[in-house]
C-alpha positions in Angstrom: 110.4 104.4 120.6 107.9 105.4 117.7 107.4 103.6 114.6 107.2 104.4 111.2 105.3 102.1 108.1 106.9 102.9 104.3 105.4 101.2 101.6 106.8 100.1 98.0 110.1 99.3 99.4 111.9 97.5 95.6 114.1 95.0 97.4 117.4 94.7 95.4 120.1 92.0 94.6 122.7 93.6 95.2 123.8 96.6 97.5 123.7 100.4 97.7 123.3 101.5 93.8 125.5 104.3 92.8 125.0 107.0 90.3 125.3 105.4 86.8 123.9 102.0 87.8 121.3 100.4 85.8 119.3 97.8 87.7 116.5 95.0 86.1 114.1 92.2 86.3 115.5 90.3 83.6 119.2 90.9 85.2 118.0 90.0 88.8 118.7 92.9 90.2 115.1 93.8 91.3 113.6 91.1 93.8 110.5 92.0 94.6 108.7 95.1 96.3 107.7 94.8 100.2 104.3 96.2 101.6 104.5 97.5 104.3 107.9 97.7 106.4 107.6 98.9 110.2 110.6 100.9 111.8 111.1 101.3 115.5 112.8 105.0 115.5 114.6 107.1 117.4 113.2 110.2 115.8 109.6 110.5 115.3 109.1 110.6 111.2 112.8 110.0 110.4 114.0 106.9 110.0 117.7 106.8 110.4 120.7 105.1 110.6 120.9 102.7 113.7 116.7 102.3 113.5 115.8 98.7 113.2 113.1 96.6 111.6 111.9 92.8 111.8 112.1 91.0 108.5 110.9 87.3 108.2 111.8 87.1 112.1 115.6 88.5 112.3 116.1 92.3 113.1 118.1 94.0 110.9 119.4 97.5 111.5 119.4 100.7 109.0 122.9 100.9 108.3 122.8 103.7 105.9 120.8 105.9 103.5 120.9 107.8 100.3 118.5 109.8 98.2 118.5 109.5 94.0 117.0 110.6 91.0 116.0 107.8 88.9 114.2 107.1 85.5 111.9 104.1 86.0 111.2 102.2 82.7 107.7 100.5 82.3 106.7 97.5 81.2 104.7 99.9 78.5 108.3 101.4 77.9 107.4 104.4 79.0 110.1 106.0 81.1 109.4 108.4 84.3 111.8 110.2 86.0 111.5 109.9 90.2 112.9 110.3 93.1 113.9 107.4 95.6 115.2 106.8 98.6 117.7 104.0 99.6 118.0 102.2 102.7 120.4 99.5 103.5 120.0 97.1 106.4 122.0 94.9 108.1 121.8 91.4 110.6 123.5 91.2 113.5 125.8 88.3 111.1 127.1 91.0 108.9 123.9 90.0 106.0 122.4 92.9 104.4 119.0 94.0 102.7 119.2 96.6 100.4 115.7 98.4 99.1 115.1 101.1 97.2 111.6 103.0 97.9 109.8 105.6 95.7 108.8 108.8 96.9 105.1 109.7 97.5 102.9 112.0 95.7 103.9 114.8 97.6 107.8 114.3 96.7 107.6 113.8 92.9 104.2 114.2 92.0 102.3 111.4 89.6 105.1 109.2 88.9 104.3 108.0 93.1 102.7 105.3 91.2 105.0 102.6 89.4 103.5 99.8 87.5 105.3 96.8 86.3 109.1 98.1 86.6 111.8 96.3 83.9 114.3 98.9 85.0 115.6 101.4 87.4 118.7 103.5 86.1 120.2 105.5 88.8 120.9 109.2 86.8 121.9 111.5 90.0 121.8 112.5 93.3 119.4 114.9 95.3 119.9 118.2 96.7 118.0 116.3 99.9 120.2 115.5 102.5 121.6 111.2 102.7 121.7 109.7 106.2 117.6 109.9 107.1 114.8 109.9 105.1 111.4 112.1 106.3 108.9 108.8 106.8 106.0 111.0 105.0 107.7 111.2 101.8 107.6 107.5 101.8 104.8 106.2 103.9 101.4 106.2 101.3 100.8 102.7 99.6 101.2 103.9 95.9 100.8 101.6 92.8 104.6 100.5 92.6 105.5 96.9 91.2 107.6 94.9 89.0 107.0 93.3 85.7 105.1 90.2 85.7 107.3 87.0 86.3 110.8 88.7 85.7 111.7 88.3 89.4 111.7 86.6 92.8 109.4 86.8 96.1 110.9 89.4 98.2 111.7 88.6 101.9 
């Protein structure tokens, strides 16, 4: 089975944003960002519904994912609009993982990097296909964090 590494994966609070969602460190709804999560996959650079990954020792399984335009606020308040992906796991107990992950430079250009996120409002979704997500739009270690003590550790 091959494996794929993403970086800058924004753990959320909640599950699957939709268009029209508005999501925060002072509200919660941002945990954390993970570095680096490791898919086994059944297609080489796709990761998919059905792939799994190992997260503080359970396996969880992708159970779906969806591709969104999104304007990013700074800490500076300085807004860039992006593109992210969003992938949804899920335990063999029915709990789920929801993260969404900025694309790389090669997607959307300089706003790969991200520092010090207050707020992620969902505006739209992209022409790009939902269901799998091309692993080298999303597998460089850009600059992408959250605001300084507004959230949690992620898993």
């Amino acid at each position: 089975m091959p494996i794929a590494t993403i970086f800058d994966a924004i753990q959320l609070s909640g599950a699957t944003p939709a268009v029209g969602d508005s999501l925060s460190t002072s509200g919660g709804d941002l945990v954390g960002v993970s570095d680096p999560i490791v898919f086994d996959t059944a297609i080489d650079h796709q990761i998919n519904p059905g792939d799994t990954t190992e997260i503080g020792g359970v396996t969880y399984t992708v159970s779906s994912v969806t591709s969104y335009f999104v304007d990013a606020t700074l800490q500076d308040g300085s807004v860039v609009e992006t593109k992210m992906y969003s992938i949804s796991l899920s335990d063999p107990d029915g709990n789920a993982i929801d993260f969404l992950i900025n694309a790389d430079p090669e997607a959307v250009g300089p706003a790969a990097d991200l520092p010090l996120i207050t707020n992620l409002e969902i505006t739209d979704t992209t022409a790009l296909p939902d269901d799998y997500v091309m692993v080298p739009l999303i597998d460089t270690n850009d600059n992408v964090t959250l605001a300084t003590d507004t959230a949690p550790t992620a898993v």
